[in-house]
VOGU-3710 file (C-alpha; in Angstrom, 3 decimals, decimal comma):
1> xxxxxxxxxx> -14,017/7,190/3,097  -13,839/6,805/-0,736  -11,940/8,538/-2,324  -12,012/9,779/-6,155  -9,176/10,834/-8,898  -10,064/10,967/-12,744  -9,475/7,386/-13,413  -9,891/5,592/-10,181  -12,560/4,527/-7,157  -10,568/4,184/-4,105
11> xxxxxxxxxx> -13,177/2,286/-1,793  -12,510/0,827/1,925  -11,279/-2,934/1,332  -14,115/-5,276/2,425  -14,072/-8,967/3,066  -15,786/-9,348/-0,790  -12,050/-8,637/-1,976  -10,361/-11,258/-0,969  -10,272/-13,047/-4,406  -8,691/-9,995/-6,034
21> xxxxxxxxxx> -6,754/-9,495/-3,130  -5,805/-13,010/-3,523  -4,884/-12,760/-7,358  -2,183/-9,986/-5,821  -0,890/-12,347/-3,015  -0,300/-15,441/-5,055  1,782/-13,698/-7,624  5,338/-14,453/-7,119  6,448/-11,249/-9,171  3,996/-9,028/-7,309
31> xxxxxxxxxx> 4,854/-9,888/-4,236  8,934/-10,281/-4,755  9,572/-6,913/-2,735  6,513/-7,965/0,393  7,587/-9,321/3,466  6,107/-12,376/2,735  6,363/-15,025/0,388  3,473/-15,048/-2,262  0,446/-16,450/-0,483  -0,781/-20,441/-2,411
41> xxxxxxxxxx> -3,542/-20,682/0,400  -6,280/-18,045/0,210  -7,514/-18,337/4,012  -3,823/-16,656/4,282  -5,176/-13,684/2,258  -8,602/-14,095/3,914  -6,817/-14,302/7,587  -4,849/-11,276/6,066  -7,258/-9,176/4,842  -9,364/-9,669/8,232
51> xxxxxxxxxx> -6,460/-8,264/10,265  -6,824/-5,206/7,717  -10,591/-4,460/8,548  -9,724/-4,584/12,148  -7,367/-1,847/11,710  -9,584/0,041/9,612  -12,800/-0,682/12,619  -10,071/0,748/15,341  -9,180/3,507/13,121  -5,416/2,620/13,102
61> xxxxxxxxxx> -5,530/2,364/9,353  -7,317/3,119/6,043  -6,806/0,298/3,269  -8,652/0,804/0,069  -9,292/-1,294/-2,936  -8,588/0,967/-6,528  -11,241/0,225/-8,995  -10,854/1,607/-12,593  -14,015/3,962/-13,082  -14,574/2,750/-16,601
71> xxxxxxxxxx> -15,473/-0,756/-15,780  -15,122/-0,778/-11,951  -12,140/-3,538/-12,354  -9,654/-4,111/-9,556  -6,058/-3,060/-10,028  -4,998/-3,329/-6,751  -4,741/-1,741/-2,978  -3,255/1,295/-1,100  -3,565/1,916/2,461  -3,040/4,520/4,997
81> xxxxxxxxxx> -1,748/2,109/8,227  -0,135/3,028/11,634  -2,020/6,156/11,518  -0,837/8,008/15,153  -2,939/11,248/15,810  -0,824/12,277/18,605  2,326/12,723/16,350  0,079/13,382/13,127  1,908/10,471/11,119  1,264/7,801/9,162
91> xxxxxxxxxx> 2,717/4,829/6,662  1,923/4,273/3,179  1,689/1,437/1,040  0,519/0,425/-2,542  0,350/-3,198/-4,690  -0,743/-3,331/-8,013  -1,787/-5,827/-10,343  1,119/-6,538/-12,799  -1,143/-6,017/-15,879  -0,993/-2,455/-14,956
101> xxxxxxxxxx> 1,873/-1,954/-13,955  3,523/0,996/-15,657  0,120/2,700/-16,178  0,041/5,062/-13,675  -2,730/4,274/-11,337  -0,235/3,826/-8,585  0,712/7,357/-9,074  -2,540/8,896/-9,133  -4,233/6,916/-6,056  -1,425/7,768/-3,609
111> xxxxxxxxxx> -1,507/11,261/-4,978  -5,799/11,227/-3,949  -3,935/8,919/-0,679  -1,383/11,750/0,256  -4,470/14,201/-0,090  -6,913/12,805/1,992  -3,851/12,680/4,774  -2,875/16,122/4,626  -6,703/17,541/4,557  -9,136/15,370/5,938
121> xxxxxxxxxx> -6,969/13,274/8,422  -4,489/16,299/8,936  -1,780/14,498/9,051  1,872/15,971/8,825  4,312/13,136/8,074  3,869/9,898/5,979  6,524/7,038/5,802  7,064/4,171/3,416  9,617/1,134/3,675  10,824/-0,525/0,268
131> xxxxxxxxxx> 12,787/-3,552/0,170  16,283/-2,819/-1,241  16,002/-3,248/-4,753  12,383/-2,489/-5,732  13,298/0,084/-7,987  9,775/0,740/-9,364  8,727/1,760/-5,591  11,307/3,979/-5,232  10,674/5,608/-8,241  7,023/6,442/-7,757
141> xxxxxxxxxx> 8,003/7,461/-3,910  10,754/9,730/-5,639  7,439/10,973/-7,705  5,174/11,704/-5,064  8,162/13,883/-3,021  9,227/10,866/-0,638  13,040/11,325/0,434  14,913/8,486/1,396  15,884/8,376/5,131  17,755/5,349/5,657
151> xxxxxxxxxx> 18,675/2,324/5,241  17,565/-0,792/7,974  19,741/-3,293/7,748  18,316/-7,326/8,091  14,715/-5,678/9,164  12,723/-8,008/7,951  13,282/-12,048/7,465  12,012/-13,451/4,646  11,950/-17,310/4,753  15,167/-17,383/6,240
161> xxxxxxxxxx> 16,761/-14,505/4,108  17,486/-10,745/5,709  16,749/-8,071/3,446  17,532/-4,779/3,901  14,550/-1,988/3,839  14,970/1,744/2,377  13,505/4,015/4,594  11,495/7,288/3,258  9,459/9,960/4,205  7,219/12,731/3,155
171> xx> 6,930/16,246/4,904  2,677/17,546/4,235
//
């Protein structure tokens, strides 16, 4: 499904994007709030990426690639994942290129995200975890009408370091 706003061309993620994927998931600011480490190898982002098309081929997920409509350049991803029809619910996420960060892309593809959820998937509730501290996620969650939940304590184990996750969620 592609989905359209005034600016952007979200497009399903395809195994051509690994190299911009890749220019998200070797930078070490981009990726300070991920799970993971930023990725030096790109058959990690490759071996990544693959795992993301399988979701999308089982319908478990939706991950999209946002390409400016001016000159079809990548800023980054956004996905749909964990999508459970029986409960009508679903997790969000979003990584952007730092050289546009603070232009508002991220805003307006989740808002075309949250949209194609509530219509064409019919979804009712969407989550999204943070790590603590990523204050610019929080704020566009705040933006988009995410509440926080909760906080998990240690839940995820980052090269030997526990962080702690915020927990938030979205009523459609």
């Amino acid at each position: 499904m592609i989905l359209q706003t005034s600016r952007l061309t979200l497009r399903p993620l395809r195994a051509e994007d690994t190299e911009n994927l890749h220019a998200l998931f070797s930078d070490v600011e981009v990726m300070a709030y991920w799970d993971w480490e930023a990725f030096e190898d790109i058959t990690l982002t490759a071996s990544y990426l693959q795992g993301q098309l399988d979701a999308m081929a089982k319908e478990r997920a939706c991950h999209w690639a946002m390409l400016r409509n001016e000159d079809n350049v990548f800023v980054g991803c956004c996905d749909l994942s964990e999508i459970d029809r029986a409960h009508h619910r679903a997790e969000i996420g979003f990584m952007v290129g730092r050289a546009y960060w603070g232009d508002g892309y991220t805003l307006e593809a989740m808002h075309a995200v949250i949209d194609h959820a509530a219509v064409s998937l019919r979804l009712r509730r969407l989550s999204a975890r943070t790590h603590l501290g990523n204050v610019r996620s929080v704020k566009l969650l705040e933006r988009l009408g995410f509440e926080e939940e909760g906080l998990l304590r240690g839940y995820v184990d980052r090269e030997g370091e526990r962080r702690d996750c915020q927990m938030f969620g979205l009523l459609l």
